[in-house]
C-alpha positions, 0 to 999 in steps of 0.5 A: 791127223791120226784118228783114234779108236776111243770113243768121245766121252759123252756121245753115248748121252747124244741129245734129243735135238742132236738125234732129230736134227741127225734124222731131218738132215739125213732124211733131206739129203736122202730125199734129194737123192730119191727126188733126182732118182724119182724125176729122171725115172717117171720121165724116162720110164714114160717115154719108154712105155711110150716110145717101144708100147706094151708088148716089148715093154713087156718083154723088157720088164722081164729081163730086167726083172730077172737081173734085178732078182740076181742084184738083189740076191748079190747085195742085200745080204752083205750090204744089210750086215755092213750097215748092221756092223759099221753103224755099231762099231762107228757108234761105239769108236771102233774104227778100226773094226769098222774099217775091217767091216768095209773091206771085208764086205768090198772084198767079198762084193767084188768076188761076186760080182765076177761070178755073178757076171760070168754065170749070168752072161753065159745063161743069157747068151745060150736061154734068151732068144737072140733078138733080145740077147745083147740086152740080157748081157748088157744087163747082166753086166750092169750088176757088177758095178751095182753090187760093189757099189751097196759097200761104200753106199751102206758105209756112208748111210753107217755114219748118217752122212747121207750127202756123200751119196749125192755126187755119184747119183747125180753124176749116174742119172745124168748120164743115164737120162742122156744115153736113154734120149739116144738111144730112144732118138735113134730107135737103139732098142733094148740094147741101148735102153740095156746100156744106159743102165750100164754106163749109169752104174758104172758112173755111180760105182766110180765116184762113190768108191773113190772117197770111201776107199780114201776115208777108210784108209784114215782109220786105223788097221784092227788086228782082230779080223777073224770074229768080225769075218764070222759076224758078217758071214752069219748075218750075211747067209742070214739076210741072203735067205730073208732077201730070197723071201722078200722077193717072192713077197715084195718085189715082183714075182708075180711077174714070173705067174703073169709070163706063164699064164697070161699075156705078156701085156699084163706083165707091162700093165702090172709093171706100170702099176708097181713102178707108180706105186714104187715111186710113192713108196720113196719118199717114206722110205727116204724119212724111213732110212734116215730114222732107221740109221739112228735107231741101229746106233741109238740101239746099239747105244742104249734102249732108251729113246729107241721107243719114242723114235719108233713111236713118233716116226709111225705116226709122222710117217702116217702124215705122208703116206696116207695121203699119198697112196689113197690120193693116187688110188683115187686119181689112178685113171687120169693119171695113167690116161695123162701120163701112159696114154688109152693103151695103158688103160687096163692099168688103171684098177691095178694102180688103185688096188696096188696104192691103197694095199701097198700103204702097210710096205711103207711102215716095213722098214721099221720093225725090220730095223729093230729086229736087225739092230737086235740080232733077231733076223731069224724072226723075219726069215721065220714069218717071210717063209710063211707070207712067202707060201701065202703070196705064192698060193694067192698067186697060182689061185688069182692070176691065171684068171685075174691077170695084173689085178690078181697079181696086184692083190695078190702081193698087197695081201702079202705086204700087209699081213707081213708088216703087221706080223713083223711089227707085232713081233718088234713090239716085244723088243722094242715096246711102242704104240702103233694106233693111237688117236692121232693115226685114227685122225689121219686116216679118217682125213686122207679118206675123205680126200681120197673120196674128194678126189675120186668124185673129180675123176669121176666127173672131169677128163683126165687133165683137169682131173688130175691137177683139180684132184690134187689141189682140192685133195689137198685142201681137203686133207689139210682141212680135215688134219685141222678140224680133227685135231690130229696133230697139236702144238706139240707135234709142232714143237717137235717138228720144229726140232727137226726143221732145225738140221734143215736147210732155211730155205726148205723150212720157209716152205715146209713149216708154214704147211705144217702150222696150217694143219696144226693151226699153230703160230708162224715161226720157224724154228724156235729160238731154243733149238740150236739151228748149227747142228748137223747130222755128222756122226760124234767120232773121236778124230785125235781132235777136240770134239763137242757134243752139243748139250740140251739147252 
């Protein structure tokens, strides 16, 4: 079946139900991804603080840190304008230019990840000390199959079909989880906890490639290459400068302050701290992602329902971040103390103090992918160059003496200030509402949670504290939503809306927790909401092609 570059009449007039259905599959099938990512890494990153304890724990943080910093400044500029470009040209019924973008971003990719190895491997075999060597090379390798494989990944999330990331990160986890058992078995060292990161990548890399290469195939070939090159290349150097800034905000430069200045088991409390935090954050990035790849094609689209999304998906998201962060806050120390053990134990402020400041991180996404969507990336790379001096300065001034608390601080204060600027700035291109009643309600209600669960902890050992401050907690934030009214029937209705593009049997579960915050009525989804609506992208195929109508 040949596929044609002529968009299909009346997508551009996509319905609400469409739009929500599109955003609850993906953020399910994302979510599934993130939940086989979260189980396999809290399991095995316990085992190997566990395992190998907090000195070498320490030394491995910092070699992976400095291949993450090399992965990240390899993927993120190319795969942000790969998603910016193929989720416009998808949108619009540009196959062919959206077949140009992908193998434009596959070449590029491909060409630096070579570099990125051969430069990184001889800096690790003449700069690391020679026990730790082997794994710094190992590592080191592990970034090529994870930089070309942003491209095909970015592809999929362009076209909201999340689902086709799913087989290769099953396939990768399984495999990592089963060469980190080995090689923890066998007492393999870093070497082998280097080489599962390895063969997980490459496993990932494989099984996403194949089918994306295959689909792009299908498209058309677009004569007009070279204005679509220029595009990605500005944007690209756009976001490689945004991405270095992010790193000295977000990810973890404090680890570079804490090995200067302190010892290297600080390093490990920190990371601990982070990589809870971090598994937090997932679950409110999954829902973000999803909403953020339809606000670039409803961007791209028209302006109009771009407010409302950004709107309700603040105040939807306040519903589970708040109660997540505060709640690990409050439970910090039997959850160190039950999952890291008494040598983690200096850990535990840090995890309090990272939650409860990492809460503004979550909304991020959001005015980010508005200003994206807008062509409007110098804004960011502007305000990062001034959090990033602000994270910095804080860094030299609290860590040398505060240690991980310091560093913890230190980058939270950045986060927030970062968000809220970025978010005030969106504002002026996409008006929308940030506080209202609702936001006000919801987070009276997760603080008294937090103050619930803080009291358990307080007064129980670690693991009845832990299981009780969970249950009471939640009991407590449900109560709490209820008695304030924070949602109505009406966020009800809309809910329902997205449960429509749920699998049945997530919405058994789901929606009745719902309806006992709202105190609504016990159905499921609504008769009136078309429950066969899936989040496939409306492409114009050489076939007859529906768009489902508003009942």
């Amino acid at each position: 079946m040949s596929l044609t570059a002529a968009p299909v009449a009346g997508a551009g007039q996509m319905s609400s139900d469409v739009v929500r259905a599109s955003i609850a599959a993906n953020s399910f099938w994302y979510g599934l991804e993130t939940v086989a990512e979260v189980l396999i890494g809290v399991a095995s990153s316990i085992a190997i603080a566990r395992v190998i304890g907090p000195q070498r724990l320490g030394y491995f943080v910092y070699l992976t840190f400095l291949t993450n910093v090399v992965g990240r400044l390899g993927a993120e500029g190319v795969a942000t304008a790969a998603r910016r470009y193929m989720s416009e040209y998808l949108a619009r019924g540009e196959m062919g230019l959206a077949r140009s973008v992908f193998f434009a971003t596959l070449r590029l990719q491909t060409t630096l990840s070579a570099a990125v190895v051969l430069f990184g491997v001889a800096i690790a075999w003449f700069l690391v000390e020679p026990h730790y060597r082997l794994a710094a090379c190992l590592l080191v390798l592990s970034v090529a199959p994870a930089l070309v494989n942003v491209v095909p990944s970015q592809a999929n999330m362009a076209a909201e079909r999340f689902s086709r990331n799913i087989p290769s990160t099953i396939a990768g986890l399984v495999a990592y989880a089963i060469m980190i058992t080995v090689a923890l078995a066998r007492d393999w060292s870093l070497a082998g906890l280097a080489s599962a990161f390895l063969i997980r990548r490459l496993v990932e890399m494989t099984i996403r490639l194949v089918p994306a290469i295959q689909w792009m195939l299908r498209l058309p070939v677009c004569s007009d290459t070279k204005s679509v090159n220029r595009k990605l290349l500005t944007v690209s150097a756009q976001n490689l400068a945004i991405t270095v800034l992010t790193l000295v905000v977000w990810d973890r430069s404090e680890i570079v302050f804490l090995k200067a200045f302190c010892d290297v088991r600080q390093l490990a409390f920190y990371s601990v701290a982070f990589s809870v935090a971090g598994y937090l954050a997932l679950l409110p990035n999954v829902i973000g992602a999803a909403i953020g790849a339809n606000v670039m094609v409803e961007y791209a689209r028209g302006r109009s329902r771009t407010s409302g999304i950004a709107e309700k998906s603040i105040r939807f998201l306040a519903l589970i971040v708040l109660p997540l962060n505060c709640g690990i806050a409050a439970l910090s120390g039997p959850a160190i103390r039950v999952a890291y053990g008494p040598l983690y134990a200096a850990a535990i402020p840090v995890l309090a103090i990272t939650a409860v400041l990492a809460i503004p991180k979550s909304f991020y996404w959001l005015p980010y992918t508005i200003h994206l969507a807008a062509d409007k990336q110098v804004v960011v790379l502007r305000w990062l160059i001034i959090t990033a001096g602000l994270n910095v300065g804080m860094d030299a001034l609290l860590i040398p003496r505060y240690g991980a608390v310091g560093a913890a601080i230190a980058n939270g204060l950045a986060q927030s200030f970062t968000t809220a600027i970025l978010l005030a700035r969106a504002r002026q291109l996409c008006p929308m509402k940030v506080l209202n009643r609702t936001v006000g309600a919801i987070v009276a209600s997760a603080v008294l949670m937090a103050v619930a669960a803080a009291l358990l902890a307080f007064f129980l050992p670690a693991l009845p504290a832990a299981i009780a401050g969970v249950i009471v907690g939640g009991i407590v934030y449900f109560g709490c939503l209820r008695l304030t009214r924070a949602l109505s029937q009406a966020d009800l209705a809309l809910l329902d809306q997205g449960f429509a593009g749920l699998p049945p049997a997530v919405c058994r579960y789901v929606r009745p927790i719902v309806a006992l915050a709202v105190g609504g009525r016990r159905h499921i989804v609504p008769e009136t909401i078309d429950t066969a609506v899936v989040a496939e992208p409306v492409y114009a195929t050489g076939a007859a092609v529906s768009v489902p109508h508003d009942r």
